[in-house]
C-alpha positions in Angstrom: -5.7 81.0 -26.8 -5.8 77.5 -26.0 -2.8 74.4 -26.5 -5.3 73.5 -29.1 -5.2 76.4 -31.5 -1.4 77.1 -30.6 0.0 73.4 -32.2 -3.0 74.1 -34.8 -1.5 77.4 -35.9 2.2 76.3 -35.5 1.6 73.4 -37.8 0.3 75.5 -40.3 -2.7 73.3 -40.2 -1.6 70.5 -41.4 -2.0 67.0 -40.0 1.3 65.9 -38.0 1.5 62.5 -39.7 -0.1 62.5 -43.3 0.5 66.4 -43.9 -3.4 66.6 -45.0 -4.3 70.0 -45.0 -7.3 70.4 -41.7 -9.6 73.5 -42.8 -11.7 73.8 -39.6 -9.6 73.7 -36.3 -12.7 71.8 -35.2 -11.8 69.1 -37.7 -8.2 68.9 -35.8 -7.8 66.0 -33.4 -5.4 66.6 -30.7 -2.7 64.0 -29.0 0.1 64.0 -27.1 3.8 63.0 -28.6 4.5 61.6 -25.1 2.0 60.7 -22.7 2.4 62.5 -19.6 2.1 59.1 -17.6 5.2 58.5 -19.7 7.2 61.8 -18.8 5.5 64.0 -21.3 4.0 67.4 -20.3 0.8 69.2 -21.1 2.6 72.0 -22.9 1.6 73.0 -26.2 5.2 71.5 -27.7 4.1 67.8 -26.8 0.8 68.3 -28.1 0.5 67.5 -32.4 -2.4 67.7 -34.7 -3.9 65.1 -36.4 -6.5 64.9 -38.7 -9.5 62.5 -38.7 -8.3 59.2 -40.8 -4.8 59.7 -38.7 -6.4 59.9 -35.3 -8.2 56.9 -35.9 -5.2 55.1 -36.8 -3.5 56.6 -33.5 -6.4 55.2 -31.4 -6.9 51.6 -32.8 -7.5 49.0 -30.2 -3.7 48.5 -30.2 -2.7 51.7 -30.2 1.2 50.3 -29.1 1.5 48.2 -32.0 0.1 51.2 -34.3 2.9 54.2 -32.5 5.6 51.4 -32.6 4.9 51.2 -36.7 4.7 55.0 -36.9 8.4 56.5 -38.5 6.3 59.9 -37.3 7.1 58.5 -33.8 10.5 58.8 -33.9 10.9 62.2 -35.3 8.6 63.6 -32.6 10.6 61.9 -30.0 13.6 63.6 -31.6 11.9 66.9 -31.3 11.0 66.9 -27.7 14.0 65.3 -26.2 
């Protein structure tokens, strides 16, 4: 089973940020809470699902600007540290 389907089935498919339900695992994005140039691993706990409309927002051209305004950011941090 792959880190994929692991944080798809642990978040009983539902997107991270919006709560969206995703019906397809191949409609699930994947991204990391913390990047791994930033400290974070590539363990299935720092990895979240996100569904389409959200991982667009997550990957804007400005994508600091866009976590920084994220309260979903915080929580995540929380739940890792």
């Amino acid at each position: 089973m792959q880190r994929k389907d692991l944080a798809y089935r642990r978040e009983n498919r539902c997107c991270n940020r919006c709560g969206e339900t995703i019906i397809s695992i191949n409609e699930a994005h994947t991204t990391f809470v913390r990047e791994p140039k930033d400290g974070g691993g590539y363990n299935f706990e720092n990895i979240i699902i996100l569904c389409a409309d959200c991982n667009k927002i997550l990957n804007i051209e400005n994508q600091r600007n866009a976590l920084h305004s994220l309260v979903l950011n915080d929580k995540l941090m929380a739940f890792i540290d």
